[in-house]
C-alpha positions in Angstrom: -28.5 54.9 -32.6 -29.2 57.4 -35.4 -26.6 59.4 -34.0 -24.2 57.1 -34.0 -24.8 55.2 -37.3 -26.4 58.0 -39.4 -29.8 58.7 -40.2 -30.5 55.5 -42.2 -30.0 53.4 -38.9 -32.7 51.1 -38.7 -34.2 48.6 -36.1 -36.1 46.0 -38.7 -35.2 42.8 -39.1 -34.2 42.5 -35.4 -35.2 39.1 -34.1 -37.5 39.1 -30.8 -37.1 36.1 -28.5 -39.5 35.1 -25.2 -37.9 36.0 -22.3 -37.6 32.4 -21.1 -35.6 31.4 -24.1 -33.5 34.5 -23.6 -32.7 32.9 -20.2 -32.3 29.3 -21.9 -29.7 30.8 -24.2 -27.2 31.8 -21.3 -26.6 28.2 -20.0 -26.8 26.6 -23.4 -23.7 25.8 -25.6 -20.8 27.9 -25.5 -22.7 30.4 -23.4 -22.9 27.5 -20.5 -19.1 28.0 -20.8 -18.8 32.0 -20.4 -21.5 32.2 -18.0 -19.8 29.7 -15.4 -16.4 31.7 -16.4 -18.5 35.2 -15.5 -20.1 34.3 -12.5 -17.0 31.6 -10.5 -14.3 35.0 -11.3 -16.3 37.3 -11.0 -17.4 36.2 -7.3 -13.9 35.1 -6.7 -12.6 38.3 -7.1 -15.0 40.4 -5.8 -15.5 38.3 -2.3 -12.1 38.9 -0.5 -12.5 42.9 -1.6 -15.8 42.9 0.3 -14.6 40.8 3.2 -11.2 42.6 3.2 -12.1 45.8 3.0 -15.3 45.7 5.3 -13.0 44.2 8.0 -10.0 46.1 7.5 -8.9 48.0 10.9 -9.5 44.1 12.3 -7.2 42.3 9.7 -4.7 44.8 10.6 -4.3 44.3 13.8 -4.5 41.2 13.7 -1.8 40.7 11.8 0.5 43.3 14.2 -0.4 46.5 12.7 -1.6 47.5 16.3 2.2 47.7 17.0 3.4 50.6 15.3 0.6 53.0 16.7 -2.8 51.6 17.7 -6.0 51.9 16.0 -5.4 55.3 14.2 -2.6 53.5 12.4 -5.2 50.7 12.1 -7.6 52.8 10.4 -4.8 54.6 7.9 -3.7 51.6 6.8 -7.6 50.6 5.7 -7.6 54.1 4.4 -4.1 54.0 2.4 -5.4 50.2 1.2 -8.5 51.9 -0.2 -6.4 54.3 -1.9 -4.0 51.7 -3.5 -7.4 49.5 -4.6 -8.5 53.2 -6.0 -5.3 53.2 -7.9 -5.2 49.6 -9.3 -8.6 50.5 -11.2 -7.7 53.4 -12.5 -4.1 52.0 -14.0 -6.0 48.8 -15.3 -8.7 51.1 -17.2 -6.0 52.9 -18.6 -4.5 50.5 -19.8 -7.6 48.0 -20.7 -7.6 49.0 -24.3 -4.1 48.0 -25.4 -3.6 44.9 -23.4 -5.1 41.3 -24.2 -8.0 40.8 -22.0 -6.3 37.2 -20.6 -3.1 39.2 -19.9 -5.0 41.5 -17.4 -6.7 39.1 -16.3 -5.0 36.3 -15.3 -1.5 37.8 -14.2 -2.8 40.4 -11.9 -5.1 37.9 -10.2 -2.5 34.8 -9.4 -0.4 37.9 -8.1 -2.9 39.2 -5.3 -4.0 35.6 -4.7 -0.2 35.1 -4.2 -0.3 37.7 -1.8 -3.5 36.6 -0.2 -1.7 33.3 0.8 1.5 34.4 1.4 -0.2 36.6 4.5 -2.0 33.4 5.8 1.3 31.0 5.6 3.5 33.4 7.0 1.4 35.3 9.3 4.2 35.9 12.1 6.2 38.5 9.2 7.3 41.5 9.7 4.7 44.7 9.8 6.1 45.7 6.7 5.8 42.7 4.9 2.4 42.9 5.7 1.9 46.3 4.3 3.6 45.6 1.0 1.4 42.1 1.0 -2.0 43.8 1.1 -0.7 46.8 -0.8 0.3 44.4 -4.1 -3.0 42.6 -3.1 -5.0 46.1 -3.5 -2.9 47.1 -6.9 -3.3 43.6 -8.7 -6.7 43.3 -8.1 -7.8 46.8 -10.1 -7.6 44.5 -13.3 -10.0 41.6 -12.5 -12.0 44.8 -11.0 -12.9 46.5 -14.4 -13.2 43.3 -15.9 -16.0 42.2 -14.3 -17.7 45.1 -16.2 -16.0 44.8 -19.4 -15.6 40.8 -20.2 -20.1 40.1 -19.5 -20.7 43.1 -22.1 -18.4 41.5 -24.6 -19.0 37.4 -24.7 -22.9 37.6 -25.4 -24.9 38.8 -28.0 -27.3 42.1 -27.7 -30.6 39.6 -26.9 -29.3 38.1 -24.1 -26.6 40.6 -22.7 -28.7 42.0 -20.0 -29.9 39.1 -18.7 -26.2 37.3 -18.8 -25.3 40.5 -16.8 -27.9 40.2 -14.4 -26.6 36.6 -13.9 -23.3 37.4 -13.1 -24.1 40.8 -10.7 -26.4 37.9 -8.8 -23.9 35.4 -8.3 -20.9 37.9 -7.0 -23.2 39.7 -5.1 -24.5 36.3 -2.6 -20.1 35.6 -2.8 -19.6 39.3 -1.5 -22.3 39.0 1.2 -21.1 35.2 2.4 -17.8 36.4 2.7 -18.7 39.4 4.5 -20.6 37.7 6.6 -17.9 35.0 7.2 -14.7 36.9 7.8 -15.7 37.8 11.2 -16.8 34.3 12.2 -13.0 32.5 10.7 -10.9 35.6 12.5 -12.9 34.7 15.7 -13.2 30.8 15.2 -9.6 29.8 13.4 -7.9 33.0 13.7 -5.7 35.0 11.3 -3.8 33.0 9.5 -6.4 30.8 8.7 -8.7 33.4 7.4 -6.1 34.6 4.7 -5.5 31.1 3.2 -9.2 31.0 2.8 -9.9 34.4 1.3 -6.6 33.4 -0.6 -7.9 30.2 -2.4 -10.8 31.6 -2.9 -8.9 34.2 -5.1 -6.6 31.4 -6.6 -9.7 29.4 -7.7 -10.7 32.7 -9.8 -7.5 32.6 -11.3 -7.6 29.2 -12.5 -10.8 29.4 -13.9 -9.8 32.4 -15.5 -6.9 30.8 -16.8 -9.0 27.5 -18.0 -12.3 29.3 -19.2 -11.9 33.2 -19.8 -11.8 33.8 -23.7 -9.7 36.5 -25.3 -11.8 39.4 -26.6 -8.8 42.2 -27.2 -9.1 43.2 -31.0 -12.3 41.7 -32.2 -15.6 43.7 -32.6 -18.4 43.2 -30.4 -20.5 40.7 -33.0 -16.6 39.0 -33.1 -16.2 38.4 -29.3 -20.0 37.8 -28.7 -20.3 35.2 -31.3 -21.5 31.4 -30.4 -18.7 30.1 -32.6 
């Protein structure tokens, strides 16, 4: 801190709060808001990744990449997906500092929701209509990606920050293990197509939450954009 601020940094006058109250505080007021913003996109986003990616090689062939070369083309695809998620994160932290938070927020995830459900209601396409689907999917989804690291630190003030966190972590983590655990069950039980327009709305419900609750942060300070007001 000292090192940051200069040597007369000080810690007094710092309020300390129970713990329970600390907890309180997240689901009170205008926290209640950001805290069911944080946790419904943040597992909206993050639970087609997990089931997409964990079941990749089986997505793709089952939606007729089998037919241009078997499973090693199966498993390049998952790979070349990975790479294209890998790429997605890496333009959206670039570019995270100069674009409104809602702008790369929003846009890029109606876009891979779009893509999501496009692959479920026209699952008979063309193999590469499929590639281009998954590969916008794995592009537009690197900017609700960083954001779920960057929007949590911003909306809540230092005393409760961690445990707001820890809230939203929770809540996308038992999204990313249900949908792991379900994918394999819907491709088996409904098939395909089916499977896509649920990971799909799953995505699109992100969206328009995002769209309804997510505040904008770009250009404030930290007390600015983590003030109850």
């Amino acid at each position: 801190m000292r090192k940051v601020y200069g040597p007369g940094a000080r810690l007094d006058g710092i309020e300390s709060r129970p713990a329970a109250t600390k907890f309180r505080q997240v689901f009170q007021g205008v926290y209640l808001r950001r805290t069911l913003f944080v946790a419904v996109f943040w597992t909206c986003s993050v639970t087609p990744v997990y089931a997409l990616y964990s079941f990749a090689p089986t997505l793709l062939d089952a939606l007729g990449i089998d037919t241009v070369g078997g499973t090693e083309t199966e498993n390049l695809g998952s790979v070349a997906i990975g790479l294209l998620l890998l790429a997605g994160t890496v333009v959206a932290t670039l570019v995270a500092g100069r674009v409104r938070r809602r702008t790369l927020l929003i846009l890029p995830f109606a876009v891979a929701s779009a893509s999501l459900l496009a692959l479920g209601l026209v699952p008979e396409t063309s193999v590469g209509a499929v590639v281009v689907l998954l590969g916008v999917y794995a592009l537009f989804i690197g900017g609700p990606t960083i954001l779920q690291w960057i929007y949590p630190n911003e909306i809540y003030p230092t005393e409760i920050r961690a445990t707001a966190f820890g809230v939203g972590v929770a809540t996308s983590r038992v999204g990313a293990v249900l949908g792991t655990f379900v994918v394999p069950l819907l491709l088996a039980g409904v098939g395909v197509s089916a499977t896509m327009l649920v990971v799909g709305a799953i995505s699109a419900v992100g969206a328009v939450v995002s769209a309804l609750l997510a505040p904008e942060t770009h250009g404030h300070t930290l007390d600015e954009a983590a003030r109850d007001g």
